[in-house]
Each structure stands twice: as structure tokens, then as C-alpha cells.
C-alpha positions in Angstrom: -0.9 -12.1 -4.8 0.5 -15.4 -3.4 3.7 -16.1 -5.1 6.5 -13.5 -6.6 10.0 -15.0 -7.8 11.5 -12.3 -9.0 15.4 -11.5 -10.1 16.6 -8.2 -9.1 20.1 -7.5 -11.3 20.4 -10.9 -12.0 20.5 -11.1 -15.7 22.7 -9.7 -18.3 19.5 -7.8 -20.2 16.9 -7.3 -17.5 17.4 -5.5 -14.4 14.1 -7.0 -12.7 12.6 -10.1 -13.7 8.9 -10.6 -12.1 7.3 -14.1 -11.8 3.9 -13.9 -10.0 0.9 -16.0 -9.1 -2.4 -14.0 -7.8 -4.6 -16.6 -5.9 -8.1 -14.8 -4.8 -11.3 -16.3 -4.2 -13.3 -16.8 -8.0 -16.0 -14.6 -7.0 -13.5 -11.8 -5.9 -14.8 -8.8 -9.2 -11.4 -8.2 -10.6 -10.2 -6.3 -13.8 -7.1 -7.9 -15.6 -3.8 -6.0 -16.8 -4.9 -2.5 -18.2 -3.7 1.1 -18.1 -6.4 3.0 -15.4 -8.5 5.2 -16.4 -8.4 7.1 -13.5 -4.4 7.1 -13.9 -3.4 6.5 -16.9 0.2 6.2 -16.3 -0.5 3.3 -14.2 -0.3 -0.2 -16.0 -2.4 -3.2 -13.7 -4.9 -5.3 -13.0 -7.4 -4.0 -10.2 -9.3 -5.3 -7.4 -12.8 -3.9 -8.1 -14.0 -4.8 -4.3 -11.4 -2.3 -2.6 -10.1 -0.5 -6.3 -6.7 -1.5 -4.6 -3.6 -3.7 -7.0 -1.2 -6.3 -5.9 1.1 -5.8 -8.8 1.7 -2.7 -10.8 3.9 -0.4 -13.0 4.3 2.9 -14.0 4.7 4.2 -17.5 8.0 6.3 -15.8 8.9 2.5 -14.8 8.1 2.6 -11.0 7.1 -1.3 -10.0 5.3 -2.4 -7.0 3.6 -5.7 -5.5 2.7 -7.2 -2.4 1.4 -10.4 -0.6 -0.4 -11.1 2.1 0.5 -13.0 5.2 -0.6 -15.5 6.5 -1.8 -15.4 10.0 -5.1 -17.2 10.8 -5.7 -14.9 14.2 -5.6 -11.7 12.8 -8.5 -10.1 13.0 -10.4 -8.1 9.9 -12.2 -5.9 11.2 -10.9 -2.1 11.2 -8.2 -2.5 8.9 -7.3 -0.9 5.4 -7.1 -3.0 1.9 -3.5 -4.0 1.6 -3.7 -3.1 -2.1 -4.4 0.5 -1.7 -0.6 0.0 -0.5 0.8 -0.7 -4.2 -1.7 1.8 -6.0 -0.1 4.4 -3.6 3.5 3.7 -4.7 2.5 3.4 -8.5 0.4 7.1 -7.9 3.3 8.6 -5.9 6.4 10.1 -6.9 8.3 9.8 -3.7 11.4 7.4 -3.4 10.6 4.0 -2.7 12.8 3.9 0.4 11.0 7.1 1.8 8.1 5.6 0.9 8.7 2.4 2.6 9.4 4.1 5.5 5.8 6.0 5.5 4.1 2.7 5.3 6.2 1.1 8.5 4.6 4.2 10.4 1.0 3.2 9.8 1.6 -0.4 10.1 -1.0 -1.2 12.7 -3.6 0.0 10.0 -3.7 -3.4 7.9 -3.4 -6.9 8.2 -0.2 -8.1 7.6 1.9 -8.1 4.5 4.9 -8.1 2.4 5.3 -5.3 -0.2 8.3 -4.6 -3.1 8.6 -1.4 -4.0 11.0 0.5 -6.8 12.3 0.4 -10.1 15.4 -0.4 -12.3 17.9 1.2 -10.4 16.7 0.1 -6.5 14.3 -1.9 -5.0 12.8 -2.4 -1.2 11.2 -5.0 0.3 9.0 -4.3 3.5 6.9 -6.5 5.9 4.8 -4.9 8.7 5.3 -8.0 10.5 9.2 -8.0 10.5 8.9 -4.1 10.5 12.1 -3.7 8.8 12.6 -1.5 5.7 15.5 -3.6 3.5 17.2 -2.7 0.5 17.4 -5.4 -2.1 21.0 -6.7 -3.5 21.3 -8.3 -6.3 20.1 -12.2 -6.5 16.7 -14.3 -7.2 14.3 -14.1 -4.7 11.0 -15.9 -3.5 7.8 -14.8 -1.6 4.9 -16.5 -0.5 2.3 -15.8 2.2 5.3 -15.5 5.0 8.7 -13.4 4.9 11.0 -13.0 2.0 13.0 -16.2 0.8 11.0 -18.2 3.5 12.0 -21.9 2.6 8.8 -23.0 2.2 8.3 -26.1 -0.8 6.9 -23.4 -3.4 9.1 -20.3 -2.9 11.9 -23.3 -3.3 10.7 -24.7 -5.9 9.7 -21.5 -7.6 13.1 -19.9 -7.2 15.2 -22.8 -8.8 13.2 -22.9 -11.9 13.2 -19.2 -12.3 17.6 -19.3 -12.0 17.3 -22.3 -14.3 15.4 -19.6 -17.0 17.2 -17.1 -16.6 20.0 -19.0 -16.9 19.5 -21.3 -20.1 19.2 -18.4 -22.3 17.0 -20.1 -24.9 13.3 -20.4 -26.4 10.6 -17.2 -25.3 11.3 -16.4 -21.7 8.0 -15.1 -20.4 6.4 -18.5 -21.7 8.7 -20.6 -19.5 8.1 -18.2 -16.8 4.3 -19.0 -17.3 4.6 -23.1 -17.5 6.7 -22.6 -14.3 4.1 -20.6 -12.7 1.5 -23.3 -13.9 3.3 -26.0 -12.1 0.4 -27.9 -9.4 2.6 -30.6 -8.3 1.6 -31.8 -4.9 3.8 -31.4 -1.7 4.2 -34.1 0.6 2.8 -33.2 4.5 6.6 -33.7 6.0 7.3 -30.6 3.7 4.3 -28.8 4.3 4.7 -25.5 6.4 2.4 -24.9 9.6 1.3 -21.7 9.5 -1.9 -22.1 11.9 -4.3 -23.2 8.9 -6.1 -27.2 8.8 -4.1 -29.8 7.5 -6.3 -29.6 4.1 -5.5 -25.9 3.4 -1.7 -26.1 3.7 -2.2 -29.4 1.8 -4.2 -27.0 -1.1 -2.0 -24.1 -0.9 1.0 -25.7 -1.4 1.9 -25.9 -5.2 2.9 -22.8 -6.9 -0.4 -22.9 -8.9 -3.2 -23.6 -7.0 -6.8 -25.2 -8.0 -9.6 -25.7 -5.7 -13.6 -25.3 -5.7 -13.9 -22.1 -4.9 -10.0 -20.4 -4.3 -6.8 -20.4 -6.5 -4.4 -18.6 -9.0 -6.6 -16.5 -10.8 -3.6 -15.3 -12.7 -0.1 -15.5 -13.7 2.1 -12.3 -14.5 5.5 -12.0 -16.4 7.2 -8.4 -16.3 10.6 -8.0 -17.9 12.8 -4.1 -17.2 15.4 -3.0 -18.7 16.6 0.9 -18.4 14.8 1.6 -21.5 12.0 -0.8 -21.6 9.4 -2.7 -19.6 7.3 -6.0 -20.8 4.0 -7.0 -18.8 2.2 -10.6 -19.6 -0.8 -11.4 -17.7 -2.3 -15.0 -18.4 -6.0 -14.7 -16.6 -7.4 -18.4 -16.0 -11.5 -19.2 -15.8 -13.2 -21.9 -16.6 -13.6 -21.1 -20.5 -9.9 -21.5 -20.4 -7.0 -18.9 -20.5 -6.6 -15.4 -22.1 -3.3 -13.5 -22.1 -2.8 -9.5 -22.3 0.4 -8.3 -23.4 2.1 -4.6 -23.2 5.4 -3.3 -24.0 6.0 0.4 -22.7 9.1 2.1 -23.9 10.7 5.1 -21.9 
């Protein structure tokens, strides 16, 4: 996962609104949006390489998703799949703070990341590279392949379309939140972050949506919670086109 906007208390009906981009190698086995076999109560797509998720929820409404980030000089070797880090949260039934704080001791065990973790009621965010466990207030919030609300050209961009939905009140929101999340306009190179990759990758990785030979946004993904209620919309991009999977689960 690349991209999440998200708006945490934000909005008169929904107390989380999720906006999120997955970009992942095309050859990377993947599952789309389903409800796990092995876990039924979990709703997500699944990384069939590690059996891991960057974005999740749970039929009792517990929500989780994580990036990576971006650091070119980390090394692989020895560490854990970062997605095993949401399927633990959506499997568990401890408190997303506690659990946060579980993670930040075994930190040194993957490459680094950001990860969101809770429900309706409260959410944390936590980065092994800041090492800080934080509590999330209410707002609309951006994260890319660096820290939260880093002002880079997408998360930006990404957030003021997302407060311009959620705002304007009209027409289907989860299908403005996926034309947003399709935007591939071009960043010029005096905007362009420098994060330790070429010229040509920062140059590729810039737009929200990404297209390339052989990397970008394999999908898009809308979720909508209220107290009572929780909408999922995956949109799952190949080259034979698009094909959307929608759930609605009711508590």
C-alpha cells in the first residue's frame, strides 16, 4: 500500500473515511477483497507471497493498514513481512493502542513502515522509524511511503481532493473517491521528493496512481464506518481492464 487519505471524525455520517492506493509489482500473487477462509471474520485482500494484508477489517469493525517506507539502504535480508503486522491487528482482540505498543518493541524485526490501527471510536498511527505510538484527532490525513501528513506532491494533492468530497456532499461518494485515486497527473522535478531513489523512480512514483512496465497501483480501495455499519469497495486494475468487489457489513 502506497497511498491512504483517510478522514478520521471528519464527516457528519462516517466516523473513518479510507482512500487507498496498493502499488506492488504485477507479478506479486495477490487475492482481491474477500472474507478469509482461514478467518472469516476478517474482510481483505491478501498477499499470497507472505499470506500477509496492507488493508483490512473486521466483521466486529476493527480496521487496519500500513505502508511501507521508503528507504533505499535498508537491507532485506532477516526481516519479517510488514503485512503480517495488519493481519495480526485484524486477528487480535487487544486494544489498538496496546497493540501498537507491542509492535514498537519488535521494531528492529522489519523494514520500515507506517501502520493505522483501530476502529470507530479511536485510531493510532505508528512508524518504526519515528518510533512513536500517536493517537489520532480528528482531521484528514495523508500517507505515502514517508511519515504521516509528509508534504509530499501526492499526499497534498490526495488530501485536498478527499476534503473537497467529503465536503460537497453530492453524487456517489466512493466513486469520487475512486476517480481521485485514479488521478496520474505528472509532478514537476522542483516538486519531486528525494528520498535516495534515481531521478526516474521519484519521477514514476509520484502521481497518486501510478503506471509503469512492470510496477503500479494494482488497486484502489474505498471503506466508509459508521457505528453501525462498514462499506468496503475495491476496484482491482489488469490489463483486461477493471473489476470492482463491493461488501457492506452491518453490526
Amino acid at each position: 500500500m502506497c497511498l491512504i487519505l483517510f478522514a478520521y471524525h471528519a464527516h457528519e455520517t462516517y466516523k473513518l473515511i479510507v482512500a487507498a492506493n496498493r502499488d506492488e509489482f504485477y507479478d506479486r500473487p495477490t487475492s482481491p477483497v474477500h472474507y478469509w477462509e482461514d478467518h472469516p471474520h476478517i474482510l481483505a485482500g491478501r498477499d499470497l507471497s507472505k499470506m500477509g494484508t496492507w488493508m483490512g477489517v473486521t466483521t466486529a469493525g476493527r480496521f487496519a493498514a500500513l505502508t511501507n517506507y521508503r528507504d533505499p539502504k535498508e537491507v532485506l535480508e532477516g526481516k519479517r513481512s510488514r503485512g503480517e503486522l495488519v493481519a495480526g491487528f485484524l486477528k487480535d482482540r487487544q486494544d489498538p493502542e496496546s497493540y501498537m505498543l507491542e509492535a514498537a518493541k519488535k521494531r528492529d524485526r522489519y523494514l520500515g513502515y507506517n501502520l493505522l490501527a483501530g476502529d470507530a471510536d479511536e485510531l493510532y498511527y505508528y512508524s518504526n522509524i519515528e518510533n512513536k505510538v500517536k493517537k489520532v484527532g480528528p482531521g484528514i490525513y495523508g500517507l505515502s511511503n514517508h511519515l504521516l501528513n509528509t508534504d509530499w506532491p501526492k499526499v497534498r494533492r490526495g488530501k485536498e481532493g478527499l476534503a473537497e468530497i467529503i465536503n460537497g456532499g453530492r453524487g456517489d461518494m466512493a466513486e469520487r473517491i475512486l476517480a481521485l485515486l485514479r488521478q496520474d497527473d505528472p509532478v514537476s522535478d522542483d516538486l519531486l521528493p528525494d528520498t535516495g531513489i534515481s531521478l526516474e523512480w521519484e519521477r514514476l512514483l509520484s502521481p497518486v496512481f501510478i503506471q509503469s512496465e512492470h510496477y503500479g497501483t494494482r488497486s484502489s480501495t474505498v471503506l466508509l464506518m459508521t457505528d453501525k455499519e462498514i462499506y468496503v469497495k475495491e476496484r482491482v486494475y489488469s490489463t483486461e481492464g477493471t473489476n470492482d468487489r463491493q461488501y457492506t457489513i452491518t453490526r
